[in-house]
C-alpha positions in Angstrom: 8.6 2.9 15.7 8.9 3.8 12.3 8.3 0.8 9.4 10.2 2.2 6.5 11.8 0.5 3.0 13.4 2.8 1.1 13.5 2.2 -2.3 16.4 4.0 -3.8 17.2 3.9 -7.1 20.0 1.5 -9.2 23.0 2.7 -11.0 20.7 3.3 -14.2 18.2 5.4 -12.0 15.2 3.0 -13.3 12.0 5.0 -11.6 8.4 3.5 -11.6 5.8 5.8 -11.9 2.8 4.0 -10.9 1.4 0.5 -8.9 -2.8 -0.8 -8.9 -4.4 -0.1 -5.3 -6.3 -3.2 -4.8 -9.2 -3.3 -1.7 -10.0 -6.9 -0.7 -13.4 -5.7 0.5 -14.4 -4.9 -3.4 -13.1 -8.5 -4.7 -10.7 -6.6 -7.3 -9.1 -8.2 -10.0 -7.8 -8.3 -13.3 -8.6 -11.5 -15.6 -8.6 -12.6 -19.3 -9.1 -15.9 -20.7 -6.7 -16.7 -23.4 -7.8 -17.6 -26.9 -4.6 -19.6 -28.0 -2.7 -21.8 -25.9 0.9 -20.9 -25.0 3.5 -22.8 -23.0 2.0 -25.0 -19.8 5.7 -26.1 -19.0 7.6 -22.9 -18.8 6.5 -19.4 -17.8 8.1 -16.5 -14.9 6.0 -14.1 -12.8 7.2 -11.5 -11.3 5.9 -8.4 -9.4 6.5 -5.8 -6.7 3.9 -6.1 -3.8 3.3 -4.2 -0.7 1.0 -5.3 1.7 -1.9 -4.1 3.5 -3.1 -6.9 5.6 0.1 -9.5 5.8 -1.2 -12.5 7.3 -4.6 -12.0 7.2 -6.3 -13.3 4.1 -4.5 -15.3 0.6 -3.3 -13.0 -1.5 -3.1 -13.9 -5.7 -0.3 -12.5 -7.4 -1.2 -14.5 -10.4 -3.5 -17.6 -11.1 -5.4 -19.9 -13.4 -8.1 -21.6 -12.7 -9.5 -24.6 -15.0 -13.2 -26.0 -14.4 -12.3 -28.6 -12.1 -10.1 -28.3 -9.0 -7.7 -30.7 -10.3 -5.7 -28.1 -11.7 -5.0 -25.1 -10.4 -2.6 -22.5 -10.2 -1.6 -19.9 -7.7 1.5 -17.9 -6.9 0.7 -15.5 -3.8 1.2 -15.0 -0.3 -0.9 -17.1 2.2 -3.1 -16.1 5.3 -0.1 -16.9 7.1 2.4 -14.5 5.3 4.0 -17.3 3.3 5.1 -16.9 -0.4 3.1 -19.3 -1.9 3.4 -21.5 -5.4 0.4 -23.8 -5.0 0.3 -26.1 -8.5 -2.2 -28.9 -9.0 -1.8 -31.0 -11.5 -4.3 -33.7 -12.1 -5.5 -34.0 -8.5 -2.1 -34.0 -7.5 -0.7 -31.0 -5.3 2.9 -29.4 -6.0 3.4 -26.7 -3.3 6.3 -24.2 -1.7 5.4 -22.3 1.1 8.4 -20.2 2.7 9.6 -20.1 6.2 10.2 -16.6 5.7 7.3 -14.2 6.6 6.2 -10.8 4.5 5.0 -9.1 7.3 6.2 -5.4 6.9 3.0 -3.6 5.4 5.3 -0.3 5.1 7.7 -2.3 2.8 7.8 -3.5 -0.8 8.7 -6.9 -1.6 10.3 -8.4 -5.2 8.1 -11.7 -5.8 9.8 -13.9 -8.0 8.2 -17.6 -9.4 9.8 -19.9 -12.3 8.0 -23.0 -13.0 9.9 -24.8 -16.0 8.8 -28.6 -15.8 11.0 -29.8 -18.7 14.3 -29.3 -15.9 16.0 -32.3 -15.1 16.2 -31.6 -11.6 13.4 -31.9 -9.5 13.9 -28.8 -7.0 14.0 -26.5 -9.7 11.0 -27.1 -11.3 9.4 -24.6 -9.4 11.5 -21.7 -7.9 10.3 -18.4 -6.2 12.3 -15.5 -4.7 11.6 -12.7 -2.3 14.1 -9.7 -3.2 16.5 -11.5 -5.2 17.2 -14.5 -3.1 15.6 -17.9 -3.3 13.8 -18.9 -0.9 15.3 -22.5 0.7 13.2 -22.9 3.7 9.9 -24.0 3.4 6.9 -24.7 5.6 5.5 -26.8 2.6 8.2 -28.4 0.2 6.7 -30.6 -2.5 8.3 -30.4 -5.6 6.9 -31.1 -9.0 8.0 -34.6 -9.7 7.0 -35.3 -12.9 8.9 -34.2 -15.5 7.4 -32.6 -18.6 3.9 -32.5 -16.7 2.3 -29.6 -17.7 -0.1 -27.0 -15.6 -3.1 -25.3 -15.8 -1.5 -22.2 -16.9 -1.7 -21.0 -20.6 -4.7 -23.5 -21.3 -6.8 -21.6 -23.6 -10.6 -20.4 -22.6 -8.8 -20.7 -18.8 -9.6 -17.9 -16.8 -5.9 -16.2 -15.8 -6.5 -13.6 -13.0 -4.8 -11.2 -11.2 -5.6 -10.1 -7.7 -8.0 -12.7 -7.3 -7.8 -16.2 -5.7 -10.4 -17.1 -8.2 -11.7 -20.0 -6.0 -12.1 -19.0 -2.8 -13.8 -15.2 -1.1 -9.8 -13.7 -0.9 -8.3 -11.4 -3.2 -5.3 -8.8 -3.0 -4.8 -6.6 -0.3 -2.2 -4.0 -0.8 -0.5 -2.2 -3.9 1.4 -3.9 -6.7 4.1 -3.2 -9.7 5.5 -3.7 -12.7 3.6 -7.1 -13.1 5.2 -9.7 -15.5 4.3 -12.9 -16.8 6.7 -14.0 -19.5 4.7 -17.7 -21.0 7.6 -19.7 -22.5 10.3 -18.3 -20.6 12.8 -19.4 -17.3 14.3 -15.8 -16.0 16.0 -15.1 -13.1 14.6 -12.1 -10.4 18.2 -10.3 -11.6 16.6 -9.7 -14.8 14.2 -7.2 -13.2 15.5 -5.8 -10.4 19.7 -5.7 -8.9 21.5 -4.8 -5.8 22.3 -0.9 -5.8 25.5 0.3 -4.4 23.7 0.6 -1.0 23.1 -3.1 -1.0 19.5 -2.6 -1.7 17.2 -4.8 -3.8 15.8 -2.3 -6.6 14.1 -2.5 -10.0 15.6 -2.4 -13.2 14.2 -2.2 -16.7 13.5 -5.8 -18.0 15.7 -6.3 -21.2 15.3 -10.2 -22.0 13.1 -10.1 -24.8 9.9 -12.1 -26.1 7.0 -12.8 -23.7 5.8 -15.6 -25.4 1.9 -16.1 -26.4 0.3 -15.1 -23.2 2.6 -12.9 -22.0 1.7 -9.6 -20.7 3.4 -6.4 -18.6 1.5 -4.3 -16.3 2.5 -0.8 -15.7 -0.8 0.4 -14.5 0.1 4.1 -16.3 -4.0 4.0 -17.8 -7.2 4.8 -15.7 -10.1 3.6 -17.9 -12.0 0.1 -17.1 -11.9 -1.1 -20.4 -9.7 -4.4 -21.4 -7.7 -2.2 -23.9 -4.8 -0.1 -24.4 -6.1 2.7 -22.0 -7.3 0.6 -19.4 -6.1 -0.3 -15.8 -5.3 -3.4 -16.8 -3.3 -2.5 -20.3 -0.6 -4.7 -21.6 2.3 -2.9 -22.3 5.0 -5.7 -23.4 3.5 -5.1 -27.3 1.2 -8.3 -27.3 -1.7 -6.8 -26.9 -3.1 -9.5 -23.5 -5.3 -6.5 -21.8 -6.8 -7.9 -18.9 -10.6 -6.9 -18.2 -11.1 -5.1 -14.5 -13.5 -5.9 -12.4 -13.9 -3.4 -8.9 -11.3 -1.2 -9.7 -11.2 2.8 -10.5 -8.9 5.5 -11.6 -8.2 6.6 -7.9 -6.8 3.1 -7.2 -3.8 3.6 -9.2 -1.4 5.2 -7.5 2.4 6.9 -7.3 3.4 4.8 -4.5 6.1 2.4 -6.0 9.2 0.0 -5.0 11.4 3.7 -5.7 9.2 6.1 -4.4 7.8 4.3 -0.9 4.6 6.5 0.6 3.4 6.6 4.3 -0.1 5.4 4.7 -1.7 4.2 8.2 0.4 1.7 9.8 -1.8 -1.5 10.9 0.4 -2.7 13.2 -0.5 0.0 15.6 -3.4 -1.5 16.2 -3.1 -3.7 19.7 -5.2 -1.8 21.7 -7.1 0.6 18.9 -8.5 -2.6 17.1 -9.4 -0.5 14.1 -10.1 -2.0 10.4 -8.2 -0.9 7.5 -8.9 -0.6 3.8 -8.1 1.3 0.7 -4.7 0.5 1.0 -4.2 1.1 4.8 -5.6 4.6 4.3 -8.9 4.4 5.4 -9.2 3.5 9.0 -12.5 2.8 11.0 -12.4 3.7 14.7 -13.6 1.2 17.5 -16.8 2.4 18.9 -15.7 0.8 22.5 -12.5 2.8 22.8 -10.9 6.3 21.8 -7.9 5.7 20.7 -5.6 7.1 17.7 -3.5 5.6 14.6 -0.2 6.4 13.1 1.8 6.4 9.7 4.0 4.1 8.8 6.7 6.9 8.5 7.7 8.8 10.8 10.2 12.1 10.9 12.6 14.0 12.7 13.1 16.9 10.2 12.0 18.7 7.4 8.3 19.9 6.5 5.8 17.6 5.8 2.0 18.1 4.3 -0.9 15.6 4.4 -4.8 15.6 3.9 -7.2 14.3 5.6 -11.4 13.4 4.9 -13.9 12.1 7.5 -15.9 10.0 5.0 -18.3 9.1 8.5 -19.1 10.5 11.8 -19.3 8.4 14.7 -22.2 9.1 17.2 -21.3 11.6 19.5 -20.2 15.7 19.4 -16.4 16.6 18.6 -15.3 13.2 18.8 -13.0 13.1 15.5 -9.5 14.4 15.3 -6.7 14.6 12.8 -3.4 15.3 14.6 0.5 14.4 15.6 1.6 12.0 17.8 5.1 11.3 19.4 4.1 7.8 20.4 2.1 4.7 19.7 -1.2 4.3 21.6 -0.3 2.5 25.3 -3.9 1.9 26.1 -7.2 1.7 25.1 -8.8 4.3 26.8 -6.6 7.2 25.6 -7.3 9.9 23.4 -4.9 12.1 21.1 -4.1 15.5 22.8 -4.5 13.8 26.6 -0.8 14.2 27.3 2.1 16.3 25.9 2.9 13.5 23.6 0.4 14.4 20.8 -2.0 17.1 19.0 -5.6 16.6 18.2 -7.1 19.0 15.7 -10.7 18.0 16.5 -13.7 19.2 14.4 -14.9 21.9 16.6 -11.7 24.0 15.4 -10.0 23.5 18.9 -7.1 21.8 18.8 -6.0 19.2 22.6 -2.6 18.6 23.8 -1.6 17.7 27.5 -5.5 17.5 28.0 -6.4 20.9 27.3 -8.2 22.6 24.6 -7.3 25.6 22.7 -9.6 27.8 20.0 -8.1 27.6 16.8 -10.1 27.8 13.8 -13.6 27.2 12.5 -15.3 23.7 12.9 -15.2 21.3 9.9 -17.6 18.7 8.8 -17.7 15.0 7.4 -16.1 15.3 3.8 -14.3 18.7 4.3 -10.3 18.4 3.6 -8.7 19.2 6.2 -4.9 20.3 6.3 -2.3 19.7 8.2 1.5 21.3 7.7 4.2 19.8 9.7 7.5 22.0 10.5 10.0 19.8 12.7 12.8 22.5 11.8 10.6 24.8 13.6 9.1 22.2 15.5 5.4 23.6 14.3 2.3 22.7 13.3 -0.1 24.4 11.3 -4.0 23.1 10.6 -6.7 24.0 8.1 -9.5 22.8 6.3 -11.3 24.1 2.8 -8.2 25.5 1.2 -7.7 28.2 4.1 -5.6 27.5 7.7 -6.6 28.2 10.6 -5.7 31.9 12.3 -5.6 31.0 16.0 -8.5 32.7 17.1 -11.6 30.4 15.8 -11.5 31.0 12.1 -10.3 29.2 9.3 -9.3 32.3 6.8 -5.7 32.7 6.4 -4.0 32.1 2.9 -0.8 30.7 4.1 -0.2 28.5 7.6 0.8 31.4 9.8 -0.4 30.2 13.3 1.6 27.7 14.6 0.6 25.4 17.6 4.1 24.4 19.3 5.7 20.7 18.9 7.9 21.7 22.0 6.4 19.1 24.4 5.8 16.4 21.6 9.7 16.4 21.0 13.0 15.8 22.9 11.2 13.1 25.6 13.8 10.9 27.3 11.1 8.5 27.0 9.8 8.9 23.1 12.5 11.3 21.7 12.2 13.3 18.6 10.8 11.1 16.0 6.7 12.7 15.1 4.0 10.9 13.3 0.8 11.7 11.9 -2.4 10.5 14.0 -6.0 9.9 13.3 -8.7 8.7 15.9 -11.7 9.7 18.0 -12.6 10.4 21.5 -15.6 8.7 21.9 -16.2 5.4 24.0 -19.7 4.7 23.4 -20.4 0.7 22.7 -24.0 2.2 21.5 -22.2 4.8 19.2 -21.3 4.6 15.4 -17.8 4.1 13.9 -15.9 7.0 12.6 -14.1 6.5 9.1 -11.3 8.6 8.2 -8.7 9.2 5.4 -5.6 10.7 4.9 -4.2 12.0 1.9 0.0 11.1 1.8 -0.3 12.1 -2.1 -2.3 9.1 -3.1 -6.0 9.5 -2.2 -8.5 7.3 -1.8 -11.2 9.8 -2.9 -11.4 11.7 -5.9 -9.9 15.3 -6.2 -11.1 18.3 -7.9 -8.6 20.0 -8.6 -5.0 17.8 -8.4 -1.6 19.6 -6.8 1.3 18.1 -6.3 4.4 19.7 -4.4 7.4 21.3 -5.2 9.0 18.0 -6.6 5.9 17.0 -8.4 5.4 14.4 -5.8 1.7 13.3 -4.3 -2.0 14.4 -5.5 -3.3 17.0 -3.5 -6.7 18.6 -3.2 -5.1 21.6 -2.3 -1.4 22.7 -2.8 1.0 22.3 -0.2 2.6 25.4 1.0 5.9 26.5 -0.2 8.2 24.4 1.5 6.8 21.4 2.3 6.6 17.7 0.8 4.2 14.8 0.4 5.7 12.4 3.3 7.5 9.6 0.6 11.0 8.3 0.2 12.3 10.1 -2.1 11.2 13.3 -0.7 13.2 11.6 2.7 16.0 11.4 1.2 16.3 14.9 0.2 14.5 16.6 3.4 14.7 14.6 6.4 
């Protein structure tokens, strides 16, 4: 099963460039304690968020912590998967917490809060949205009831933090977007995104005007750790409010974006694996007790596909890492990539596995090599390398241009898995004594740093090495064009 959102484009063709990686296991976040108080009645957030870990641990869109848990103020998603406006007010607790669940890590959601006090009705005082529709059912209902009562956000010398549930060990797990917070102001969610003629919730350029004191825009276009103009956490609306960054780098921001959706690792294939994720769901760490494989959130039927892939550690054991194709989802936990017809294991000693049998190929690779991959469902071929060069069929790794195919016939056309091929990562060890293995893969937006930096035809994904001619970093607007 395939979790995909695709995020076309509205009638204006409004395209985000980039979105901020964050790993909950660095404690990221992006912070700044303003020096002038704005308005602690009024104020919108709004941001794009996709999810690594839904329903695992609280994630802060936006907060504000004053020196006292009395007040407090959080807009997020909960451990649950709940949007989440949790406002406390003088010791006194003002929360929404939706029904609904954001639980599709392969999807981006529009996260929409207005809190506006000075409204005469008490419902709307606080409002959230998740893509453009309010949310009316609620686990938690209870509505600001005071009117005029003002919050703990735009205080002045109040720690405002992005990322980062400053008060507890959780912080954001996933990738986010075009990041507003407009102090001062009550907008709706249609004032940054609309309904395309496909009837799908996209951006759109925000056009309202002022931000207010304390306002700021993230675009997260800068790499630099500084709180200024060229750093991560830059404010691009014109005021000026750069956020300071704590645990975050240049490779954490990123081309995947609410209109161009990437694959990564898909964590929900993960029943019988019981792998751990990071980086964005592109890191995976294999189960020492069971050999096992995981697969992208995308998967195709068509067109030519190119990925990268990095053992960053070796589990105990000889040969037991493998980069690959798979046609299914793991059924079991004792079942290793390549053991049926169903799925390809390039494994480290050069041979590649399918229906149990193993095959010279090319030259063995080692921890922190890049290894290739190539993926031709219009020829329904494979093609593996590692270092720059692909593999030549014969156990060396020396050819220019992928030229030795390895055959997708059995993968494909199954009346019991069809046509539809994903790309797999795991290892064939079942040792309980043995160390995990930690892999990567490379959809266009690494985890690790790269030398040299190649993108494909479309000028799509960052590459260590360049794709051959023909194929595309696996992403949604390469989808739409190829597959």
């Amino acid at each position: 099963m395939a979790f995909l959102e695709i995020g076309a484009n509205s009638a204006s063709d409004f395209s985000i460039s980039n979105s901020l990686r964050f790993n909950d296991g660095d404690a990221p976040a992006l912070s700044r304690d303003p020096s002038s108080e704005g308005n602690r009645r009024t104020f919108t957030i709004s941001a794009w968020v996709k999810l690594s870990k839904p329903g695992n641990v609280d994630e802060g869109i936006f907060n504000s912590n004053v020196d006292s848990a009395d007040n407090r103020f959080v807009f997020g998603i909960t451990s649950a998967g709940q949007l989440n406006i949790y406002n406390r007010i003088g010791g006194t607790t003002y929360s929404l917490a939706s029904n609904n669940l954001l639980r599709d890590p392969s999807a981006w959601y529009h996260c929409h809060c207005v809190i506006d006090t000075t409204d005469g009705t008490e419902a709307d005082r606080q409002r959230m949205y998740i893509n453009g529709t309010r949310v009316t059912s609620f686990a938690d209902n209870s509505p600001v009831t005071s009117q005029n009562v003002e919050t703990a956000v735009n205080r002045d010398d109040t720690k405002h933090a992005v990322g980062d549930k400053q008060w507890s060990a959780d912080h954001f797990d996933g990738y986010m977007a075009e990041h507003y917070f407009l102090d001062g102001a009550s907008k709706e969610p249609t004032d940054f995104a609309e309904t395309n003629d496909n009837g799908v919730w996209v951006p759109k350029k925000y056009t309202g005007g002022s931000y207010g004191t304390n306002g700021h825009f993230f675009e997260f276009k800068q790499t630099g750790t500084d709180a200024d103009a060229s750093g991560i956490g830059a404010d691009t609306s014109g005021n000026g409010n750069h956020y300071t960054v704590a645990n975050l780098a240049a490779t954490d921001v990123t081309t995947d974006t609410p209109t161009n959706n990437f694959a990564t690792f898909n964590p929900l294939d993960n029943y019988y694996q019981q792998y751990t994720y990071a980086e964005g769901n592109l890191q995976v760490s294999t189960n020492a007790d069971y050999y096992n494989w995981n697969t992208s959130t995308i998967g195709v039927n068509s067109g030519k596909w190119y990925v990268e892939g990095k053992m960053t550690q070796t589990g105990t054991g000889t040969d037991n890492w493998v980069f690959g194709v798979a046609s299914y989802q793991v059924s079991n936990n004792n079942h290793g990539l390549g053991a049926d017809n169903f799925g390809i294991a390039y494994r480290n000693n050069g041979v590649y596995k399918t229906g149990d049998a193993n095959t010279t190929h090319g030259a063995s690779f080692s921890a922190n090599d890049i290894v290739m991959i190539a993926l031709d469902l219009d020829n329904d071929n494979v093609y593996f390398g590692h270092g720059g060069q692909w593999a030549d069929g014969s156990g060396n790794t020396d050819e220019s241009s992928p030229n030795s195919a390895v055959s997708l016939s059995n993968l494909r056309g199954s009346s019991t898995y069809g046509d539809t091929v994903f790309f797999a990562f795991g290892d064939w060890n079942s040792n309980a004594a043995s160390t995990v293995s930690i892999g990567e893969f490379n959809f266009g937006n690494p985890v690790h740093s790269i030398s040299s930096g190649n993108a494909d035809a479309n000028g799509y994904g960052n590459f260590e090495y360049a794709p051959p001619s023909g194929y595309y970093a696996l992403c949604t607007k390469n989808l739409a064009k190829y597959g």
